[in-house]
C-alpha positions as CSV (number, residue, x, y, z in Angstrom):
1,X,-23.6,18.5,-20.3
2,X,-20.1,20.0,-20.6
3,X,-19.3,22.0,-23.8
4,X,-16.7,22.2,-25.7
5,X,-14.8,25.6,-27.1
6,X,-12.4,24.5,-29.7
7,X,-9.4,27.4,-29.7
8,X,-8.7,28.5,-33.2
9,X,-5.1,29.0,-32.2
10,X,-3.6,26.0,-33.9
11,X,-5.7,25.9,-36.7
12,X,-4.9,26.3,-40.3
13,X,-5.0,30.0,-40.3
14,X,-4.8,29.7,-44.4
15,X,-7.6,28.1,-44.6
16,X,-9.9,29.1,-41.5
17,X,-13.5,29.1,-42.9
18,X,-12.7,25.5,-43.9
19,X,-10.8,24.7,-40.4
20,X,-14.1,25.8,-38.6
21,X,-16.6,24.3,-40.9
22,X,-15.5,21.1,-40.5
23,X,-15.1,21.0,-36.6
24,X,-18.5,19.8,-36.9
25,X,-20.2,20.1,-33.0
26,X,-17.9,22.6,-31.7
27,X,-20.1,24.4,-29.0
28,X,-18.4,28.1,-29.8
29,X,-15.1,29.3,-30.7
30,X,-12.0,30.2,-28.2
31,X,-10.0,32.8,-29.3
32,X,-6.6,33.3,-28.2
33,X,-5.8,37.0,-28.4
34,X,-1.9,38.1,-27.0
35,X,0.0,40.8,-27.1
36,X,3.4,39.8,-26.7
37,X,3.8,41.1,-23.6
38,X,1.4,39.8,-21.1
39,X,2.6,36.6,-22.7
40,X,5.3,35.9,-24.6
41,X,3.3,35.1,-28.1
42,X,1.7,37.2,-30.4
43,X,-1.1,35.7,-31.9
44,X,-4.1,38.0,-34.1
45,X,-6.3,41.1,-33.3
46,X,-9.6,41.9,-33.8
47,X,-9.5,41.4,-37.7
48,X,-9.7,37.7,-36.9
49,X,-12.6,38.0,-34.4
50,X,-14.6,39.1,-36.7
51,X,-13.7,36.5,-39.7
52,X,-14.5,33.8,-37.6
53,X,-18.0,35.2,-37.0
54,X,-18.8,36.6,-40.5
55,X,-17.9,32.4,-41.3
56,X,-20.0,30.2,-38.9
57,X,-22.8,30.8,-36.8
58,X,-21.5,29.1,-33.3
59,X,-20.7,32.1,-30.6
60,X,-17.2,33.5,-30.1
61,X,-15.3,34.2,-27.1
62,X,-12.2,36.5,-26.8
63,X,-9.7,35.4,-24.0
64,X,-7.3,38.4,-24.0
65,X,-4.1,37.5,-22.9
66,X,-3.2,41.2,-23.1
67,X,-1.5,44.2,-21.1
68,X,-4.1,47.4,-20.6
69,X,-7.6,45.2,-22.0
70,X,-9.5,48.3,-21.5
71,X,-8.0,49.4,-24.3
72,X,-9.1,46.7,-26.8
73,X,-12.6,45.6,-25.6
74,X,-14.8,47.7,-27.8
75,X,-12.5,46.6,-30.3
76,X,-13.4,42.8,-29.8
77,X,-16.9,43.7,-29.0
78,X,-17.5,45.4,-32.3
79,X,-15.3,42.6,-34.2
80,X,-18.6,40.0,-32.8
81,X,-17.2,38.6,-29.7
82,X,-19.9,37.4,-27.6
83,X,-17.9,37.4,-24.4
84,X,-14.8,38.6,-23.3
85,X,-12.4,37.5,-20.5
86,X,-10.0,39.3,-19.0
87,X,-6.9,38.2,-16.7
88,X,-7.7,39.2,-13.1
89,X,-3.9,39.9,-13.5
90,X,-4.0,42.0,-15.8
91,X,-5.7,45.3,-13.8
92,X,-5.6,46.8,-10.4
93,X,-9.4,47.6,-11.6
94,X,-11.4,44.6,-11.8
95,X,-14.5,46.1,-11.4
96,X,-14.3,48.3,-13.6
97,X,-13.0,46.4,-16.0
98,X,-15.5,43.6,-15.9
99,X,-18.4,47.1,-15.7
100,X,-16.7,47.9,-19.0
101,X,-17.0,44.6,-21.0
102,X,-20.9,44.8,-19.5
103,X,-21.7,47.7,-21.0
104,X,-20.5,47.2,-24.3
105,X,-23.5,44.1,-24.5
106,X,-21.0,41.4,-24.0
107,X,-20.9,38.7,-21.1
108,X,-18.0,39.0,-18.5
109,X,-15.3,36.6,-17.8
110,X,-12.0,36.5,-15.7
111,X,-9.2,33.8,-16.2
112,X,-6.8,33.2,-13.6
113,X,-3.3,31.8,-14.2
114,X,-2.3,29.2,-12.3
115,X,-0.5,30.6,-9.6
116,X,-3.4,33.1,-8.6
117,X,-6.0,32.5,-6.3
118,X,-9.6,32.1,-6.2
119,X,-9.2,35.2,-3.7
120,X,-8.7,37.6,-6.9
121,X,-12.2,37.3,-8.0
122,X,-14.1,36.6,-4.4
123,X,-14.9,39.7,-4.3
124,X,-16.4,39.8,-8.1
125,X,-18.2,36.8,-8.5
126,X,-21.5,38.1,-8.8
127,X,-20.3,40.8,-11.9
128,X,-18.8,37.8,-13.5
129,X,-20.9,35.3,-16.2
130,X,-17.5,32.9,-16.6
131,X,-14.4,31.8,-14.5
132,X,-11.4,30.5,-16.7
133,X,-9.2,28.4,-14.9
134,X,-6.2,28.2,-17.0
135,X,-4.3,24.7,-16.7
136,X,-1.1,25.6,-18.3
137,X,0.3,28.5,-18.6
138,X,-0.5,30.7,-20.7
139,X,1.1,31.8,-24.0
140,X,1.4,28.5,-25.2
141,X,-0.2,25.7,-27.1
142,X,0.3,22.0,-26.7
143,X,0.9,22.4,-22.9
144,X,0.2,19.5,-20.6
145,X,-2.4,20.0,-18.1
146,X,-1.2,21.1,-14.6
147,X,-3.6,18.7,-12.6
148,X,-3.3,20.1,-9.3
149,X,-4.9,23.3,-10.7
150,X,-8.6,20.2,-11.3
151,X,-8.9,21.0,-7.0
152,X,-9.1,25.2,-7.7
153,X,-12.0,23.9,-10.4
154,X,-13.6,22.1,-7.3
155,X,-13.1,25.3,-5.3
156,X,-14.2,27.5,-7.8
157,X,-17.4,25.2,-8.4
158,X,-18.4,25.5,-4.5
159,X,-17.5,29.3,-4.3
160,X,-19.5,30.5,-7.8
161,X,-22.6,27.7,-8.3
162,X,-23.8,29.9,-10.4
163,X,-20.8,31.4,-12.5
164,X,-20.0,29.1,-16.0
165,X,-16.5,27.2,-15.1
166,X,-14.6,26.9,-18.1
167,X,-11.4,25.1,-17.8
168,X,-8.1,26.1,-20.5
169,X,-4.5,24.3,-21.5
170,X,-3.3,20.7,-22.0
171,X,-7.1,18.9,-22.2
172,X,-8.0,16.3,-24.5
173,X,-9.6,12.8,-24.8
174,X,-7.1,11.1,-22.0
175,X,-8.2,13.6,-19.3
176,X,-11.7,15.6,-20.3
177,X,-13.5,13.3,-18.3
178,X,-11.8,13.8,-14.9
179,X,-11.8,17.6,-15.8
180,X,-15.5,17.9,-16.2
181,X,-16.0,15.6,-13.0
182,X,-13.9,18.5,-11.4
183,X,-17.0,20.7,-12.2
184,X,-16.1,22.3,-15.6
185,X,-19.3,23.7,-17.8
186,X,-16.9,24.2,-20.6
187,X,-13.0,23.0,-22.2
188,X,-11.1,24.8,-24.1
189,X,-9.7,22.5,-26.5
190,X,-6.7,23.5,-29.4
191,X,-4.3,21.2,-30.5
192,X,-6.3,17.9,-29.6
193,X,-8.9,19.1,-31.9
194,X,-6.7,21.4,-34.9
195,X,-4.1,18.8,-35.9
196,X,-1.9,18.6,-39.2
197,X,-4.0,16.2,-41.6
198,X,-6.6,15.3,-38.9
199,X,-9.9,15.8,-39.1
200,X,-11.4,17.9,-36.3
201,X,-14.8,17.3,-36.3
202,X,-14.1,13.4,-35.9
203,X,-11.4,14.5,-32.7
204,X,-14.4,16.8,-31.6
205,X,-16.5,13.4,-31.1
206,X,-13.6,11.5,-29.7
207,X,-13.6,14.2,-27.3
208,X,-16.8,14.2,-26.8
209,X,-17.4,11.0,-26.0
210,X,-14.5,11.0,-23.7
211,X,-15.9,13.2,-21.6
212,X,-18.8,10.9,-20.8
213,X,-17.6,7.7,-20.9
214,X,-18.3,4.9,-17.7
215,X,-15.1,3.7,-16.4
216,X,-14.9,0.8,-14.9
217,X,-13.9,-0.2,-10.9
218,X,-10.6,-2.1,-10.3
């Protein structure tokens, strides 16, 4: 069964214990981390990281979105991040990188924007725990998913068996179901779940049951 990893980034940052507390059946949190200059948005540092795991119990991931990640990873890691996942974009090292994250106790992931290939990490797949496969491109919430990017999560799936797939940008309860077909183990899921005056842990289930619903032949 798929799971789901609600991003923080477009919840109510004024009231965050609350936000996460009542995504009831959120699988672990997402956590958007930029710089401004890898992408164009700044978002939060490490301080965050580590609120959101002295306030619930599910495991957090840090997707950093960020020029020179060696730099921040022991950061992240000692803010309570569980994994961390780096752009393959982002370094001429992978490697190394990914060697780095490792030894600090955390589990290694890569994200690849859209317009790279499933060739940047070939030759890493076995130092790798997770593949992101972003959808949208980055730096942005409310994007729509880029479907054509569903056949690299088929790729992806028949290159890595044995590598988590998680899939990131524009999913929610209209498409979840044809993006887990693709092959993903996990969606990354912001603004369908943190709305104004919604309740998240009811848009969780929505989701949820999305994801597994029978459709019907024409």
């Amino acid at each position: 069964m798929a799971l789901i990893a609600p991003s923080i980034l477009t919840a109510d940052f004024l009231h965050l214990g609350d936000e996460l507390r009542r995504a009831r059946g959120a699988d672990l949190w997402h956590l958007d981390v930029m710089d401004g200059h890898f992408v164009p948005n700044l978002s939060f540092g490490p301080a965050v990281c580590a609120a959101v795991a002295r306030a619930s119990d599910v495991p957090a991931e840090c997707h950093l979105m960020v020029e020179r990640p060696e730099d921040l990873l022991a950061e992240y890691a000692r803010a309570g991040a569980r994994r961390l996942i780096v752009h393959a974009e982002s370094t001429r090292h992978l490697h190394r990188l990914l060697s780095a994250v490792r030894a600090l106790g955390c589990e290694a992931g890569v994200a690849l924007n859209p317009a790279t290939p499933l060739a940047a990490v070939e030759e890493v797949a076995g130092d790798i725990d997770l593949l992101l496969v972003m959808t949208v491109d980055p730096g942005f919430g409310g994007q729509k998913l880029l479907r054509g990017q569903l056949d690299k999560v088929r790729r992806a799936r028949e290159l890595m068996p044995k590598v988590q797939i998680e899939v990131d940008g524009g999913i929610g309860p209209e498409n979840a179901r044809d993006v887990v077909a693709a092959g993903a183990d996990i969606l990354v899921i912001g603004s369908a779940v943190f709305a104004p005056g919604e309740d998240p842990g009811a848009r969780l289930a929505h989701i949820r049951d999305a994801m597994h619903e029978t459709r019907e032949t024409p």
